[in-house]
C-alpha positions in Angstrom: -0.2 -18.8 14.5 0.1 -22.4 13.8 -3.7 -22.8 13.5 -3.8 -20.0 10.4 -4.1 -21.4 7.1 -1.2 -19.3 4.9 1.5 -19.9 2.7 4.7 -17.9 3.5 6.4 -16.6 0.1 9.6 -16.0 2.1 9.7 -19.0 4.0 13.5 -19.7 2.9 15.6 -16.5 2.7 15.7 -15.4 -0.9 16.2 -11.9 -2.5 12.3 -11.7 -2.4 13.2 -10.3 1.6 15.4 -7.6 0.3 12.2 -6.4 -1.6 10.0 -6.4 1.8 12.8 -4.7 3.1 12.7 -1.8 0.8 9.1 -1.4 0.6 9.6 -1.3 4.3 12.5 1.1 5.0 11.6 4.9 5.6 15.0 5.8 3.1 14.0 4.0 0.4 10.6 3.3 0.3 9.8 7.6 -1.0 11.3 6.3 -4.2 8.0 5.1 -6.1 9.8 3.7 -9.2 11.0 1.3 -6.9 8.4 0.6 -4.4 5.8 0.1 -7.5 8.3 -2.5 -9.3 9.4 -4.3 -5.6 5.8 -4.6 -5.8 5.6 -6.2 -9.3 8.5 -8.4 -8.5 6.4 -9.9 -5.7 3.6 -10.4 -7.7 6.1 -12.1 -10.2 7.2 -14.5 -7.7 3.6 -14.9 -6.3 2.4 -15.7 -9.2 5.1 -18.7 -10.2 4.7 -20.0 -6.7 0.7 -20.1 -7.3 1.4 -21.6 -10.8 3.2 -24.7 -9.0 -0.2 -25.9 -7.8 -2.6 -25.0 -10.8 -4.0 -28.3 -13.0 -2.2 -29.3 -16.6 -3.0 -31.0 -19.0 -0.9 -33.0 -21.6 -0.1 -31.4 -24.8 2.7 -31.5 -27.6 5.1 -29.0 -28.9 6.2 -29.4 -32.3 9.5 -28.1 -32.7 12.0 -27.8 -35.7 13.2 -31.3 -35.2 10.7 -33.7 -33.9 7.8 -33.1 -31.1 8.0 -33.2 -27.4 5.5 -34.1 -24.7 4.8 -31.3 -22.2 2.2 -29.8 -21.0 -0.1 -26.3 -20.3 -2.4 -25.1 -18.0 -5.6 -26.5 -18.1 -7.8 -22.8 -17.9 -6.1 -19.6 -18.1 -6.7 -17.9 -14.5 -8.7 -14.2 -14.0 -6.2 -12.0 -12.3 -8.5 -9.1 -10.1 -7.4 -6.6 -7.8 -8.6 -3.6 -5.3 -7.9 -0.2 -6.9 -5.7 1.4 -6.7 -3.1 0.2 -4.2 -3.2 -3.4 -5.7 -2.3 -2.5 -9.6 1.5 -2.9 -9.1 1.6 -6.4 -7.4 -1.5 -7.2 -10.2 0.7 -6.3 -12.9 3.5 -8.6 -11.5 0.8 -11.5 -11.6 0.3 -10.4 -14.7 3.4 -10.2 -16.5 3.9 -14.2 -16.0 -0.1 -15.5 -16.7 0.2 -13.2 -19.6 -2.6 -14.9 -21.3 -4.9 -14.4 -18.4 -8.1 -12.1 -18.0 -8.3 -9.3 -15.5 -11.2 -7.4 -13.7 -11.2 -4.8 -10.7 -13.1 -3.9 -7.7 -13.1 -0.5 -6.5 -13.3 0.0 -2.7 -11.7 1.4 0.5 -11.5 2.4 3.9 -14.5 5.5 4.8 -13.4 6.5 7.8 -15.7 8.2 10.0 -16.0 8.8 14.1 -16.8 5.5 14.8 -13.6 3.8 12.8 -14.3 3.1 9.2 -16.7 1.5 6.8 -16.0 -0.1 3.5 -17.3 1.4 0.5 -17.2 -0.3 -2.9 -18.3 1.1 -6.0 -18.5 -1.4 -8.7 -17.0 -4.6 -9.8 -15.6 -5.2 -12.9 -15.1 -8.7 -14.4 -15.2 -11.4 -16.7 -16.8 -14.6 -16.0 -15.1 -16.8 -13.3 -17.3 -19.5 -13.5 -14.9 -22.8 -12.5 -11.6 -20.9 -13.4 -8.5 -20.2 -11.7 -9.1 -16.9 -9.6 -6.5 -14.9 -8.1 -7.0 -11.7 -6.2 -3.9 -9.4 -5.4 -4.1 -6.5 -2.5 -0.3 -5.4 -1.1 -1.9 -5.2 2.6 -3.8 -7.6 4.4 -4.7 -5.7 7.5 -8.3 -6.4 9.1 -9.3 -8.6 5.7 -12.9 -7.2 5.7 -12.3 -5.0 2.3 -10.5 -7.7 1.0 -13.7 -10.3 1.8 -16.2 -7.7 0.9 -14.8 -6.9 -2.4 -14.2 -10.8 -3.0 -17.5 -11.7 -2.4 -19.2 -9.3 -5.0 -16.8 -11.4 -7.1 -18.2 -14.5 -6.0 -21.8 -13.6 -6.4 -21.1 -13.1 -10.2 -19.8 -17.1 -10.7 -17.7 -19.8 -8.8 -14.1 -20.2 -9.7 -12.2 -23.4 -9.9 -9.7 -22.0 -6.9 -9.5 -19.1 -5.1 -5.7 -17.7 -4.6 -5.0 -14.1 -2.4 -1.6 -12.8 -2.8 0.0 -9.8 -0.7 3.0 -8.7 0.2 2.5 -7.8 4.0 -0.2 -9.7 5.9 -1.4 -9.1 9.5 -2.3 -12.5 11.7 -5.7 -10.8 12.1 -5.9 -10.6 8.2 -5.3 -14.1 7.8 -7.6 -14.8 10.2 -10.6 -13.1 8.9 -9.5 -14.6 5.4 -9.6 -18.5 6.8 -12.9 -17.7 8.7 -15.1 -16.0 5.6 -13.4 -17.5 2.6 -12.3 -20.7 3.8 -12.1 -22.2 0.3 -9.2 -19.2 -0.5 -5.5 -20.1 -0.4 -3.2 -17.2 1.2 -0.2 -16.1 0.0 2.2 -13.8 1.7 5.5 -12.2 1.3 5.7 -11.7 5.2 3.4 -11.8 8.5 3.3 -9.2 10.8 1.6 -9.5 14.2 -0.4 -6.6 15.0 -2.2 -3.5 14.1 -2.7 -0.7 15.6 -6.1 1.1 16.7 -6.8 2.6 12.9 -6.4 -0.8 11.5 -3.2 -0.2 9.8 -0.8 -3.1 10.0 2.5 -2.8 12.6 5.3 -2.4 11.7 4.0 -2.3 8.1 5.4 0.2 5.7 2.6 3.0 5.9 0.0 3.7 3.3 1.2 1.5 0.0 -1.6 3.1 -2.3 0.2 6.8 -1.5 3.6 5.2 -1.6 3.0 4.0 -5.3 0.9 7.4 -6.5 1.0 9.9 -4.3 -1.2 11.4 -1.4 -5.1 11.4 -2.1 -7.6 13.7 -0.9 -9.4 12.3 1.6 -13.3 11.8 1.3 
């Protein structure tokens, strides 16, 4: 684990666990109300963590009784995620770089008799040319949707940085992340170690797209 390149949201014990806990436990977690805003409150936290290592500039704020020196973000960051699992934790990013842009990608697991393939559908976005780019996707399993779908992204420009937030992580996830998009920056809510022979992370919480909307036909 130690060679993994990661940054661990829940490194000191906070109230950001409880969240993970919820989104993990079988007695809560059938409450989507709550699953989709523990969600959002990640992303919230996510995204002030991420902000801590963004570039500022120097500006001044005039205020009733004088002017103080402070300062701003230097570019305004594009926020993207995977449909449709991802829009909850992308709304928490969103709700604190409220100034930001947003585009989507739309892909997922087809799975067949041989495992499963990726298919993505389009890509949605504005220009990311040397901005701040963060992507958000609740699981982090095998990473290859996650690095297919970001590199569509990177074909259409080269941001500044490249930040992935999730909640749950796999070690296999983070690996696949360090090894194709070395340049990224992960960011994690918690690790867990395995998954099992479908991919799915263990223990996980289950299927986080259903959780938040409900069971899909399956394709």
């Amino acid at each position: 684990m130690d060679s993994l390149k990661y940054v661990d949201l829940a490194e000191k014990n906070s109230i950001l666990t409880s969240w993970v806990n919820q989104l993990r436990n079988v007695d809560v977690q059938q409450d989507r109300l709550r699953f989709r805003k523990n969600l959002e409150r990640i992303g919230e936290i996510g995204a002030l963590r991420i902000s801590e290592v963004m570039n500022y500039v120097p500006c001044e704020i005039k205020t009733p009784l004088g002017v103080k020196s402070s300062c701003e973000l230097e570019k305004q960051p594009v926020i993207m995620t995977i449909l449709r699992a991802g829009l909850p934790l992308y709304q928490g990013v969103l709700n604190y770089f409220d100034n930001a842009d947003s585009g989507f990608v739309a892909a997922y697991r087809k799975h067949n008799e041989q495992g499963f393939e990726i298919k993505q559908d389009y890509v949605t976005c504005p220009d990311i040319s040397n901005r701040p780019l963060i992507v958000t996707d609740p699981m982090l399993a095998t990473g290859a949707s996650l690095c297919e779908a970001v590199n569509a992204v990177l074909e259409l420009g080269t941001p500044s940085e490249l930040h992935i937030l999730c909640a749950i992580a796999a070690k296999e996830g983070i690996k696949k992340i360090n090894t194709d998009l070395p340049q990224a920056t992960v960011w994690c809510a918690t690790i867990d170690d395995s998954l099992d022979e479908n991919g799915y992370i263990v223990p996980g919480l289950g299927d986080a797209g259903d959780l938040c909307f409900g069971s899909k036909l399956q394709s």
